[in-house]
C-alpha positions in Angstrom: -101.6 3.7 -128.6 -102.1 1.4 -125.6 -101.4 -2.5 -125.8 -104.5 -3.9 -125.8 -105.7 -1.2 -129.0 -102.3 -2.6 -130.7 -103.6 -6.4 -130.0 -107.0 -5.8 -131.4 -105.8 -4.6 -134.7 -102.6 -7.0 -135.0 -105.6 -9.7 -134.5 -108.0 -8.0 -136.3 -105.9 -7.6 -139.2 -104.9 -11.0 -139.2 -108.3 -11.9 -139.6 -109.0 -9.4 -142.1 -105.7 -10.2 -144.2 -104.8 -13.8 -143.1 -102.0 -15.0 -145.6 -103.4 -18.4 -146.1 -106.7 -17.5 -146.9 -109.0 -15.3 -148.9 -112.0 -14.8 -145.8 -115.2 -13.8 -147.3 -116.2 -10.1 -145.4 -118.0 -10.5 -142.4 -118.3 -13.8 -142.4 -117.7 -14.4 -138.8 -120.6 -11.9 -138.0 -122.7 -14.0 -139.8 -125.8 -16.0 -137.7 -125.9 -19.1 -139.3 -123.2 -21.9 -138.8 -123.7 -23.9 -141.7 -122.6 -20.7 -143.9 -119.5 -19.9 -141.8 -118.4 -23.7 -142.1 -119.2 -23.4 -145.8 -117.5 -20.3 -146.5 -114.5 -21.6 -145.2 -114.2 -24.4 -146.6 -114.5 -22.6 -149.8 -111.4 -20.8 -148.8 -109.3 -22.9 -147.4 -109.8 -25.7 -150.3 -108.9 -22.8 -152.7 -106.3 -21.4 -150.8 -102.6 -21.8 -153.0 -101.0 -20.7 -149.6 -102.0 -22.1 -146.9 -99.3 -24.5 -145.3 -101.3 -27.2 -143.8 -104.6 -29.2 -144.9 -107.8 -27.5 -145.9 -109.3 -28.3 -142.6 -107.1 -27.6 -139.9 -106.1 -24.3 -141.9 -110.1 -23.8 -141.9 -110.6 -25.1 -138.1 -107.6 -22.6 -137.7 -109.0 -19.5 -138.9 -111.9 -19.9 -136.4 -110.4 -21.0 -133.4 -107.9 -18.0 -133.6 -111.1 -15.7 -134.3 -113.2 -17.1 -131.5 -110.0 -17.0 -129.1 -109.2 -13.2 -130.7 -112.6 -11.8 -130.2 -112.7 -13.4 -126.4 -114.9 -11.0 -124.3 -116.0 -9.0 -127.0 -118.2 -11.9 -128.5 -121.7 -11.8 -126.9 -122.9 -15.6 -125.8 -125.2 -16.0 -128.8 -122.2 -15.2 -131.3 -120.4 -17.5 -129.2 -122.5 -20.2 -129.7 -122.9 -19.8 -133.9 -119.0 -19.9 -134.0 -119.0 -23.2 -131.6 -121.5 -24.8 -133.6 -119.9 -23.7 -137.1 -116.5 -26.2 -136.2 -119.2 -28.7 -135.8 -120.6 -27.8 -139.1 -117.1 -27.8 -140.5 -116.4 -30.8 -138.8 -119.3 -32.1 -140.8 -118.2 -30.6 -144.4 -114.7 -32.7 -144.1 -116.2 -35.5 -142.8 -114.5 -35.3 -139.7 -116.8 -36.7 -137.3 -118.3 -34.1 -134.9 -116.5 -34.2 -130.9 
């Protein structure tokens, strides 16, 4: 198994079976921003072991799968995961960059 196959699943597993938070399936294929943000926020707020607050544990969880994903995401995808942190942003009252 080459290094970049081993890198896909050690991410892809992590996003899959992150130990801070329960990720509702699919959600990051999911085309509308508002339900990525909501979903998790969802998680993160029920979350018993995540180490840090609901929202940067959330804001977390998609960075590292928009970073992950990288070249594989196609511009539109892209663009629903940038605009769900500002849809998160908005569900912790966190006022949008």
């Amino acid at each position: 198994m080459s290094n970049e196959s081993k890198k896909k699943k050690w991410s892809q597993d992590v996003t899959e079976n992150s130990d801070a938070l329960d990720l509702e399936q699919g959600i990051f294929k999911s085309k509308d921003p508002a339900k990525i943000a909501h979903s998790l926020k969802r998680s993160a707020e029920t979350s018993d072991r995540r180490k840090s607050s609901p929202f940067r544990s959330a804001m977390s969880m998609l960075t590292f799968y928009i970073n992950r994903a990288g070249a594989g995401l196609s511009k539109k995808q892209r663009h629903v995961l940038e605009e769900a942190k500002v849809e998160l942003r908005k569900d912790f009252g966190r006022q949008p960059k």
